[in-house]
Backbone bond lengths (Angstrom), bond angles and torsions (degrees), N, CA, C in turn:
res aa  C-N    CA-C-N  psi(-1)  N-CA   C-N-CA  omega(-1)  CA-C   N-CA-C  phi
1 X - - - 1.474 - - 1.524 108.91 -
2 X 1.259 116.74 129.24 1.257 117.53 176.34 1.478 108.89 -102.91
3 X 1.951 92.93 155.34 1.391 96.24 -173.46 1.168 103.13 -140.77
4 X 1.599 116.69 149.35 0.949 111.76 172.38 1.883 123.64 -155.12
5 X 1.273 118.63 131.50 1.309 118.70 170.96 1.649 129.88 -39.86
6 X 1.473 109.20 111.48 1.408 98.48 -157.49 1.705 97.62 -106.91
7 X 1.383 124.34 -7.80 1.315 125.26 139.22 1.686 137.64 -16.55
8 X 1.434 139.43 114.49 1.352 118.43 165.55 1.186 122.49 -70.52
9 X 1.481 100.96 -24.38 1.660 114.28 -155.15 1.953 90.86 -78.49
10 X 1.247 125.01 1.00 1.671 131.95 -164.37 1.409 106.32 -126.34
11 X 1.584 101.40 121.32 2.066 90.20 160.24 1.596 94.55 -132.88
12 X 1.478 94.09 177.71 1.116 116.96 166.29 1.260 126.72 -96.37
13 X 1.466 110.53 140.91 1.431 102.56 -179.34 1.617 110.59 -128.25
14 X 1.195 109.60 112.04 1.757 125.65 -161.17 1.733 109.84 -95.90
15 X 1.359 105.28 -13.43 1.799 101.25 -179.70 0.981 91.20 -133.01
16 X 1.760 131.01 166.81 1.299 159.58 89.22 1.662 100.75 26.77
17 X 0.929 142.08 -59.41 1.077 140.92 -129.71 1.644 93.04 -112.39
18 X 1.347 101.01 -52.17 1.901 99.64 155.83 1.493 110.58 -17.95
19 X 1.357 86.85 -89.75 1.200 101.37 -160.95 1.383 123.33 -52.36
20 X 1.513 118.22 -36.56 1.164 117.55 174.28 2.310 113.52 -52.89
21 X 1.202 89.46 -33.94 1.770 109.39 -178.59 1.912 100.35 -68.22
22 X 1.217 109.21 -52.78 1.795 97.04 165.98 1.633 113.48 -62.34
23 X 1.116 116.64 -10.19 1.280 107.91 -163.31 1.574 108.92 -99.78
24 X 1.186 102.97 -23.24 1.654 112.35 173.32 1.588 110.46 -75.55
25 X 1.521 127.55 -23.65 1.370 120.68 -172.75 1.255 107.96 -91.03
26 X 1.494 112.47 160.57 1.175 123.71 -143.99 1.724 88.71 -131.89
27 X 0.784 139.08 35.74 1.717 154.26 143.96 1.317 118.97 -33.51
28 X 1.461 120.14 -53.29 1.454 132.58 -162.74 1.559 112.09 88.75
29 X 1.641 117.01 16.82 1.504 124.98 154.55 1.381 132.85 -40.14
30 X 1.137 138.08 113.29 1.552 135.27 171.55 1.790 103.73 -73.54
31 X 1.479 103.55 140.06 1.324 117.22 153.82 1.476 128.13 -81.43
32 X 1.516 143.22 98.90 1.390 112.26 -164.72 1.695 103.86 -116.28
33 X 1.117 100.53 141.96 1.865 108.51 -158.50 1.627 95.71 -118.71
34 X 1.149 111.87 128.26 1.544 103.25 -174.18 1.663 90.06 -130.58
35 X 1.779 103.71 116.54 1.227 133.89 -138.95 2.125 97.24 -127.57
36 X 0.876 104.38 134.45 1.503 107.11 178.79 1.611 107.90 -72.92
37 X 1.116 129.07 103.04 1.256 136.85 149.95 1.526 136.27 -8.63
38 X 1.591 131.66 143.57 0.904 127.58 179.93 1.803 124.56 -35.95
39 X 1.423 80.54 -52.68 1.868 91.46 -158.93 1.847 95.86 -58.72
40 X 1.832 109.49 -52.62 1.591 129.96 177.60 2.030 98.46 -17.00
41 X 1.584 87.93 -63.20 1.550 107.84 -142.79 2.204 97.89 -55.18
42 X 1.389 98.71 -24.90 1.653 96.63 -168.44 1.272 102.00 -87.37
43 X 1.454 124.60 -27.30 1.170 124.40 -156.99 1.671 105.03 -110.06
44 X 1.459 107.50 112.75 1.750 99.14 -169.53 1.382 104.58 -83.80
45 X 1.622 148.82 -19.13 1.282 130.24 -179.63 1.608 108.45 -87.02
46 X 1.395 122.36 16.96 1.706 132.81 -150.52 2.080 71.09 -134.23
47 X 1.136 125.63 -75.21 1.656 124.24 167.71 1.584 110.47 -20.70
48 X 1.201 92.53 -57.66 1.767 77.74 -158.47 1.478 103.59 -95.38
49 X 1.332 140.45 -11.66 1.561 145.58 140.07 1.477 98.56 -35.76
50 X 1.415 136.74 -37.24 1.199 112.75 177.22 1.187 138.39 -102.84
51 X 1.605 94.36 -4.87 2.126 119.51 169.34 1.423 72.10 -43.51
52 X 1.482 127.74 -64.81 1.478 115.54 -118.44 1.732 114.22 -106.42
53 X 1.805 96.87 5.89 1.762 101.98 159.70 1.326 112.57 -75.22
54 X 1.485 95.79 161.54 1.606 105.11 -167.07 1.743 71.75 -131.03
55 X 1.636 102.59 147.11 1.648 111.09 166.63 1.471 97.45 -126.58
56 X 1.592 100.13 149.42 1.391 98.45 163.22 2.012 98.49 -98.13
57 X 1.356 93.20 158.56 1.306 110.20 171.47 1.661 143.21 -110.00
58 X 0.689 125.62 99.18 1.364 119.00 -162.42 1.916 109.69 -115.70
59 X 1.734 119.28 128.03 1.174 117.15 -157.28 1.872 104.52 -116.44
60 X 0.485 150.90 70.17 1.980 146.40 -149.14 1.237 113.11 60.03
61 X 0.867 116.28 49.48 1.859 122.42 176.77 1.200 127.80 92.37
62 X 1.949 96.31 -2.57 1.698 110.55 179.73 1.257 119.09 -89.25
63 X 1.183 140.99 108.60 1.254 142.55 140.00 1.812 134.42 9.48
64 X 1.311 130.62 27.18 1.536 119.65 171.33 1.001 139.78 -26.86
65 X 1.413 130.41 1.02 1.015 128.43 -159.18 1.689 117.33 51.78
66 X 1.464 103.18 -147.17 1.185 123.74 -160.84 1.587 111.63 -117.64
67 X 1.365 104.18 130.02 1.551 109.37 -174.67 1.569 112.19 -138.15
68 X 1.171 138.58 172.35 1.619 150.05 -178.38 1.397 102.06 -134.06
69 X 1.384 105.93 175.59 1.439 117.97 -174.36 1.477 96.62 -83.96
70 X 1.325 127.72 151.46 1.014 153.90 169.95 1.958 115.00 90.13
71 X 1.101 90.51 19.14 1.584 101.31 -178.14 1.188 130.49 -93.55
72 X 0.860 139.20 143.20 1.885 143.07 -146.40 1.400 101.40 -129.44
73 X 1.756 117.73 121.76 1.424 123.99 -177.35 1.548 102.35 -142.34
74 X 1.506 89.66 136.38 1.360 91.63 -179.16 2.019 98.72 -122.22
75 X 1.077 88.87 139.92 1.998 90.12 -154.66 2.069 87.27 -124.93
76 X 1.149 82.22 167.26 1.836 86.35 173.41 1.810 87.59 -125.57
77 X 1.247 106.06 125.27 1.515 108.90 175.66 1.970 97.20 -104.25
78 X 1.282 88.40 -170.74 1.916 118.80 173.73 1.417 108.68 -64.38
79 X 1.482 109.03 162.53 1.494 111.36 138.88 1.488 121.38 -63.55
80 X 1.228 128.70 129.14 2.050 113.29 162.79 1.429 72.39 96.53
81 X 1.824 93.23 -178.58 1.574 109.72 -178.95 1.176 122.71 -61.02
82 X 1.260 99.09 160.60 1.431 115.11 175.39 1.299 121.87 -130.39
83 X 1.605 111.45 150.09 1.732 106.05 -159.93 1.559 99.52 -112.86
84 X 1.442 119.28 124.71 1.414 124.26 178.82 1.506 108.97 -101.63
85 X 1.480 123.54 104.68 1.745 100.25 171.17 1.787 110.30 -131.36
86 X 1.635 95.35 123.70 1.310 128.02 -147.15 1.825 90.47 -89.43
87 X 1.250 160.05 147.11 1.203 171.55 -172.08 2.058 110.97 -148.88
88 X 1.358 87.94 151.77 1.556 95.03 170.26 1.404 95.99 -81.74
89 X 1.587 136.03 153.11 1.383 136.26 149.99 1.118 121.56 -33.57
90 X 2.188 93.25 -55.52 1.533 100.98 -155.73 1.426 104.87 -95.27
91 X 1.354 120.79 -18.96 1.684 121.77 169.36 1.766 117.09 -106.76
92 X 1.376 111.02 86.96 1.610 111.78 175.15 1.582 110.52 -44.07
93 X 2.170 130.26 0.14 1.105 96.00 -170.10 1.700 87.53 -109.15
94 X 0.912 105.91 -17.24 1.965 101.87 169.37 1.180 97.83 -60.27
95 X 1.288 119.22 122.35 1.313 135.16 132.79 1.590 130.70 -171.45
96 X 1.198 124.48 148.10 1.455 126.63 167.24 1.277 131.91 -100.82
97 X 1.416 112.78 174.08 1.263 122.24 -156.34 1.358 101.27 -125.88
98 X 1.397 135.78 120.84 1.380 135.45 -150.84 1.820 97.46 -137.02
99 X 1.318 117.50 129.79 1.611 106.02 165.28 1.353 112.88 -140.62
100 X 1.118 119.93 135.33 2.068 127.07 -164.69 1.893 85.64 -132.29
101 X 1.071 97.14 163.26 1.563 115.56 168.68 1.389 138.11 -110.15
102 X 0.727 115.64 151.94 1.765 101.99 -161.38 1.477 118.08 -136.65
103 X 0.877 148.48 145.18 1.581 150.61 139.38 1.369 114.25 -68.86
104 X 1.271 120.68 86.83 1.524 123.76 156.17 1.207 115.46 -61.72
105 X 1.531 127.20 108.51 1.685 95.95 167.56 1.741 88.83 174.81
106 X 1.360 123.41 154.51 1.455 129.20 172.36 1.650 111.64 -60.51
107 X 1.679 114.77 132.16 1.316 106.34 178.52 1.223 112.96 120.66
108 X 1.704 116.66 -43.89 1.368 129.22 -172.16 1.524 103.66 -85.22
109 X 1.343 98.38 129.41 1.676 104.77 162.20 1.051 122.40 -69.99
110 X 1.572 125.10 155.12 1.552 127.97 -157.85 1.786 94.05 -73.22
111 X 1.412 115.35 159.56 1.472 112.40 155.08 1.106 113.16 -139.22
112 X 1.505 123.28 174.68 1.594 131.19 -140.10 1.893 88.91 -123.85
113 X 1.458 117.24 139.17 0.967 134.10 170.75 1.274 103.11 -108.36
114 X 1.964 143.43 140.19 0.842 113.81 161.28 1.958 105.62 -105.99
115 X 0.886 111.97 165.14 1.795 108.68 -172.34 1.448 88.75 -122.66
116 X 1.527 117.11 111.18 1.509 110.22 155.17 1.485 115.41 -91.28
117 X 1.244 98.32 134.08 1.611 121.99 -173.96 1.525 102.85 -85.70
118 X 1.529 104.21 155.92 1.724 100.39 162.25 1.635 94.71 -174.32
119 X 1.460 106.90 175.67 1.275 106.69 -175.80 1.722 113.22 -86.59
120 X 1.007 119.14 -13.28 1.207 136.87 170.40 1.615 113.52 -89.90
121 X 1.270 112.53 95.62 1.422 94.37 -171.35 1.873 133.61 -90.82
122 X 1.655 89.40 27.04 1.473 100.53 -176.48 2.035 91.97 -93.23
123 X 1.500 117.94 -5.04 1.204 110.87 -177.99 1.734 97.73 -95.61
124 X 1.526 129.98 -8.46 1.621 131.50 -175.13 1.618 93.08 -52.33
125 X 1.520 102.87 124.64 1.605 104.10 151.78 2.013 115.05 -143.15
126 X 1.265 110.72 166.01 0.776 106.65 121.13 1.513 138.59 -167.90
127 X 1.803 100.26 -149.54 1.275 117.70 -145.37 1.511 107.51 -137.29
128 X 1.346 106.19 109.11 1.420 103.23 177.36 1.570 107.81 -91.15
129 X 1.631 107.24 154.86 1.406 119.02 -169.71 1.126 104.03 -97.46
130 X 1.698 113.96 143.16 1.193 109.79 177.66 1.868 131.31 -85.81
131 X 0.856 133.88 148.44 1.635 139.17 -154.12 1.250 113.09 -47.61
132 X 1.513 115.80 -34.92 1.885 117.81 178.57 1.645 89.71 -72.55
133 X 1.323 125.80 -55.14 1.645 120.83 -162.91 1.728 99.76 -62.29
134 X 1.220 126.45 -39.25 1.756 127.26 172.54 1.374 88.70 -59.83
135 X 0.944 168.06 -106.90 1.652 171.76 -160.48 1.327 108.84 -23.10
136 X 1.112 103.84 -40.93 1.706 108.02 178.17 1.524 107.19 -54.71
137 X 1.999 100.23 -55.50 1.461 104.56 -153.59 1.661 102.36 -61.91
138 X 1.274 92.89 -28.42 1.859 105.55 -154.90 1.623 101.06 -89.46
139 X 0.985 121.99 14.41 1.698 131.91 169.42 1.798 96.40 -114.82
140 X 1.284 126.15 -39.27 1.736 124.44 169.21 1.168 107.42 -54.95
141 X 1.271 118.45 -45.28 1.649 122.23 -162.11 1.651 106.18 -79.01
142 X 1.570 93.26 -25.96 1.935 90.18 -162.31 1.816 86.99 -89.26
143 X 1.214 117.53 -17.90 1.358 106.40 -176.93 1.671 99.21 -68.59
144 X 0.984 118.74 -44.90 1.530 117.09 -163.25 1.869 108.63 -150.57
145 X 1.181 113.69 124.32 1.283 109.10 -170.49 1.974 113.84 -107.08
146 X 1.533 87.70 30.72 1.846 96.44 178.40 1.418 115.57 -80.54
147 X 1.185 101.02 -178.46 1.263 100.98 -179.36 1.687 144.00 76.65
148 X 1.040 98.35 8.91 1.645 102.08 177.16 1.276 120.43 82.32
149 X 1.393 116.32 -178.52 1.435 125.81 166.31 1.528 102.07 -67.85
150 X 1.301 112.54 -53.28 1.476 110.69 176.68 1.613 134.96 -26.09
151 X 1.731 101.16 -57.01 1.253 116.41 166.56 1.782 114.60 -49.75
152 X 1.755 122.21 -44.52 1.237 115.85 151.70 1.340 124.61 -45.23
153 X 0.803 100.99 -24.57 2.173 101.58 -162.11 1.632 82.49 -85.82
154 X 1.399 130.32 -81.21 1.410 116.72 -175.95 1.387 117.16 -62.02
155 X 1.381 137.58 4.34 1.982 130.63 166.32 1.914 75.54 -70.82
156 X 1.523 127.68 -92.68 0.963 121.45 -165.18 1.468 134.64 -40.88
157 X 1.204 134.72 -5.99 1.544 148.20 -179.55 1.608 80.39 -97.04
158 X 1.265 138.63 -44.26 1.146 130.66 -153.36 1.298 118.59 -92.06
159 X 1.493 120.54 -14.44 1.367 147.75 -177.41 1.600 100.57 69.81
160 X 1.104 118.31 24.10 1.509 122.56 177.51 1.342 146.27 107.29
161 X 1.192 76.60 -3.70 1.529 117.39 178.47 1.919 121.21 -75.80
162 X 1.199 113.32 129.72 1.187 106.96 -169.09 1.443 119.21 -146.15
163 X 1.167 146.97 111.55 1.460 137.06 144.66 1.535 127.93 -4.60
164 X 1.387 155.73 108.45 1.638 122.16 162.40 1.492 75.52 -126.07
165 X 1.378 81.91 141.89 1.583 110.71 -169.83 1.740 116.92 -92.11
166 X 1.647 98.75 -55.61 2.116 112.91 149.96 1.531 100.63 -13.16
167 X 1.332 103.44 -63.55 1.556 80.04 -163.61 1.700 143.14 -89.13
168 X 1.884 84.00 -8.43 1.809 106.11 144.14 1.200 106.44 -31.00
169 X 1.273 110.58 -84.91 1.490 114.95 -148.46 1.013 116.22 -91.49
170 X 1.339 120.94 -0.97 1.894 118.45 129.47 1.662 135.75 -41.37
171 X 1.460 96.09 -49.11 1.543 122.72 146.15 1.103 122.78 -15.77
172 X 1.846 108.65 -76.60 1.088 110.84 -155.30 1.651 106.23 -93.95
173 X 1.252 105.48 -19.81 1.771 99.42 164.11 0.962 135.17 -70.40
174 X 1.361 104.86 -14.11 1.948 122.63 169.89 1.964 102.71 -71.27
175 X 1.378 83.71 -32.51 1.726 93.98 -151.56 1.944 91.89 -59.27
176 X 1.484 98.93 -34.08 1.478 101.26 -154.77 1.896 105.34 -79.25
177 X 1.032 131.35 -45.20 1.331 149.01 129.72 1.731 98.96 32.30
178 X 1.294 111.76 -85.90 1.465 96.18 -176.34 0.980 112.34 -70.58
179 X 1.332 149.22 -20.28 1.473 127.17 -166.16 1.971 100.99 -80.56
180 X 1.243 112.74 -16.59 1.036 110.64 166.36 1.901 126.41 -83.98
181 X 1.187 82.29 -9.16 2.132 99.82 171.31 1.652 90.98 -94.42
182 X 1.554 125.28 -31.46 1.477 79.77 175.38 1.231 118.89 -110.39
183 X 1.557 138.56 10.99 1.287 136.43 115.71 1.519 135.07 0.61
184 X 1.674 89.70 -36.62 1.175 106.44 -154.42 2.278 108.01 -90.08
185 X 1.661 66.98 -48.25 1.602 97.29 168.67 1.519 130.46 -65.56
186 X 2.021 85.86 -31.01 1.709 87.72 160.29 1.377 118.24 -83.07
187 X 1.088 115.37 2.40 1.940 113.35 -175.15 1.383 81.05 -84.01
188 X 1.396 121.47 -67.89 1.387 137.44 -135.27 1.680 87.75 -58.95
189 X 1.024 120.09 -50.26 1.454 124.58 -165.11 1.767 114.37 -72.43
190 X 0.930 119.03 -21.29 1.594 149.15 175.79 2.068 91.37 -69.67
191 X 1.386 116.80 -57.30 1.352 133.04 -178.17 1.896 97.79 -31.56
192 X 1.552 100.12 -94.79 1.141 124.74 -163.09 1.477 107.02 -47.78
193 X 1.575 121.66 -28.27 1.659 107.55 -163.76 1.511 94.66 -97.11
194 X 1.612 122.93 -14.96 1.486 97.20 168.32 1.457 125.77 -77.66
195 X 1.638 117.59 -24.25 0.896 128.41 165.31 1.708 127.71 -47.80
196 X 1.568 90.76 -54.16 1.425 110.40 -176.97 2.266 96.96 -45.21
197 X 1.439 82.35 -59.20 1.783 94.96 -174.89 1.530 104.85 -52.50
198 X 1.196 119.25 -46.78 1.675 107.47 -175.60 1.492 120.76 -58.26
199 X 1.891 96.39 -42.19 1.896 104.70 163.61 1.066 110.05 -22.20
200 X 1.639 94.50 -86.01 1.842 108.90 -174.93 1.223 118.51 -24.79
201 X 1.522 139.86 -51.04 0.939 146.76 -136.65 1.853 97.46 -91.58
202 X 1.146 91.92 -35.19 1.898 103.22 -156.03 1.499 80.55 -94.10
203 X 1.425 129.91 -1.82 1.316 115.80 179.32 2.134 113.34 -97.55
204 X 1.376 72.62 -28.18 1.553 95.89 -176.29 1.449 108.89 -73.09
205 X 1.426 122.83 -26.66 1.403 139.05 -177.66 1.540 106.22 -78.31
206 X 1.466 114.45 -55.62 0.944 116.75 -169.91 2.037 114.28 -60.66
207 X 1.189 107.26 -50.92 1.856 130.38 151.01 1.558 96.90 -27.51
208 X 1.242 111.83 -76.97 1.565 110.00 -176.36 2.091 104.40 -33.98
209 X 1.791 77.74 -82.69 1.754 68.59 -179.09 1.336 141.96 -41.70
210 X 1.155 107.08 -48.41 1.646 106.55 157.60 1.212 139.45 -35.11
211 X 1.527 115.08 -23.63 1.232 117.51 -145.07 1.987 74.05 -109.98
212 X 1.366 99.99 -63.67 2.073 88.87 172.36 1.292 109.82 -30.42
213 X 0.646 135.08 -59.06 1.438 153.87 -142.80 1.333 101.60 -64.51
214 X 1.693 115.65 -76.24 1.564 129.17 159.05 1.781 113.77 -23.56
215 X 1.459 114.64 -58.84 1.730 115.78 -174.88 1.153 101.01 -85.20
216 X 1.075 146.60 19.19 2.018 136.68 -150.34 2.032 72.09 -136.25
217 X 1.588 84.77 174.83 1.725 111.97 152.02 1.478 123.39 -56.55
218 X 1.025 107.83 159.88 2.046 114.02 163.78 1.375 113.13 -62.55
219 X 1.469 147.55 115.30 0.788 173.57 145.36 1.911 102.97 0.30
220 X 0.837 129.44 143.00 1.862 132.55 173.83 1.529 81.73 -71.16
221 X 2.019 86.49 144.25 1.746 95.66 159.32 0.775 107.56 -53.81
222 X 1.573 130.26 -67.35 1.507 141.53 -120.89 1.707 100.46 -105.58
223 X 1.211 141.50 100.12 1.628 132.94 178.35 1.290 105.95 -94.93
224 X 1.190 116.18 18.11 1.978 119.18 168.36 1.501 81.70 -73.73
225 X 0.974 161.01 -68.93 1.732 148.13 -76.42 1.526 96.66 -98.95
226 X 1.478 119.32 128.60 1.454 114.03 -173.46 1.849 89.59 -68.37
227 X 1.568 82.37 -179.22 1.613 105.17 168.72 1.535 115.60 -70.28
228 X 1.277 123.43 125.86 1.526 131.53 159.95 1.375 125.60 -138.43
229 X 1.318 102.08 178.04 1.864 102.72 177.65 1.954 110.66 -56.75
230 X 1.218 92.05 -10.35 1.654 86.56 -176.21 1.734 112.17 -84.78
231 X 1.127 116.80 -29.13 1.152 116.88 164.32 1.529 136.55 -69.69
232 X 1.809 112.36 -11.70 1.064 133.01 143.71 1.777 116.15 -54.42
233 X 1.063 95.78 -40.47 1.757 102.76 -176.77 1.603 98.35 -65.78
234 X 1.114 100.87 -70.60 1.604 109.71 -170.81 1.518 109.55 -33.52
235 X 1.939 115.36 -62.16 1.362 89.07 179.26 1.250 131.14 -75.29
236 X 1.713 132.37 28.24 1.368 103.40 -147.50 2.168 63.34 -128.82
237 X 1.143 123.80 -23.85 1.314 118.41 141.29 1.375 137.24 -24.53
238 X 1.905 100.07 -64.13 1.227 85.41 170.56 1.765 138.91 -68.73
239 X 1.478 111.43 -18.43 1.381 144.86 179.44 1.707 78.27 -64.47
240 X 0.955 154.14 -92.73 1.013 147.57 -137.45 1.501 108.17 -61.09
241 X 1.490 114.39 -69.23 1.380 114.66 176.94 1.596 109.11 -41.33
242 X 1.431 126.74 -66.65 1.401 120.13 178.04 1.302 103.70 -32.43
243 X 1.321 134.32 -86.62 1.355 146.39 -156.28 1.970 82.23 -42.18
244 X 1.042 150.50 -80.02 1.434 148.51 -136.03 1.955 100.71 -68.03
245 X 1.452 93.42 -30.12 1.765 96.46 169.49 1.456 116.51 -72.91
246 X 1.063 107.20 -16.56 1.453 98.56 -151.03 2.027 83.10 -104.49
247 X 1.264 102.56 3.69 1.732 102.99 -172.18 1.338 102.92 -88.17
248 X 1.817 105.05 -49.64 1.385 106.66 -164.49 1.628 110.21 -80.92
């Protein structure tokens, strides 16, 4: 079933981006958001009984036509109060009588009424938002205009307030980052002290040899020379010569 506002003084506003565009003029326009109610929101067969009401609307004697829950209206009201009376479609004797206040006048920024809906309509109220929470919504929306009408319907249930999640898990991939630099730092550092230790070692070796070397004989030119019986001679030579130094 289609519906539609047969009002001039009434539009609809179907995107994010709408709304953000009523929200920038400075008219003295009301936003009116007709929002599912406390009792609605706990109770899911009382929820979806009200996806599927249709209200008629009526604004100071003007005619709105016809609207559902989750629908976004941007209306030009009076100076001083204003009289909202909300009806079932299908029962002309349901209905309420709603009044918010307004600034009609050039200069004034639009503001947001919220209308809680319910199937009971002695629980219909509403609730106008106050000007920092309209600023809120209308800085969410100008940040990012995703998300649907929906995403409007919860900025306003939310007073403007919002979750973004992108930048969680931007967060947390930053977060993870160093523990992998010092992973990194522990390898790196692992590097130098085995090294450092092998130095030592090849330094300590080399000291050793030297130091034989110094109390022993002169070394063969040639250290190609395989192994033979002559190198048996040689050390048992040097054993001798030592032993004859160590006499005299």
């Amino acid at each position: 079933m289609s519906i539609e506002l047969l009002a001039v003084d009434a539009q609809k506003l179907s995107t994010p981006a709408a709304v953000l565009d009523a929200l920038q003029q400075t008219r003295g326009d009301v936003v009116l958001a007709l929002i599912d109610g406390p009792a609605d929101q706990s109770n899911r067969l009382k929820n979806l009984q009200g996806l599927l009401s249709i209200y008629s609307l009526e604004l100071n004697g003007v005619d709105l036509g016809q609207a559902r829950r989750n629908d976004v209206l941007q209306v030009r009201p009076r100076l001083g109060l204003n009289k909202l009376i909300i009806r079932d479609a299908f029962k002309n004797s349901e209905e309420r009588v709603l009044n918010f206040p307004a600034m009609r006048s050039a200069g004034v920024s639009t503001s947001i009424v919220e209308i809680q809906t319910s199937r009971q309509f002695s629980w219909i109220q509403a609730l106008p938002l106050a000007r920092h929470d309209v600023q809120a919504i209308h800085d969410a929306l100008d940040r990012s205009q995703q998300g649907g009408i929906g995403r409007v319907i919860d900025l306003i249930r939310s007073r403007g307030k919002e979750v973004i999640l992108s930048r969680g898990k931007s967060k947390n991939w930053i977060s993870r980052r160093p523990n992998n630099d010092e992973d990194r730092d522990e390898s790196n550092s692992d590097t130098p002290t085995s090294t450092s230790v092998s130095s030592r070692s090849l330094e300590t070796a080399v000291k050793n040899s030297s130091t034989s070397s110094n109390t022993g004989p002169e070394p063969a030119s040639d250290p190609a020379i395989e192994a033979s019986p002559k190198e048996t001679e040689k050390k048992s030579s040097v054993n001798i010569s030592a032993d004859r130094r160590s006499y005299y």
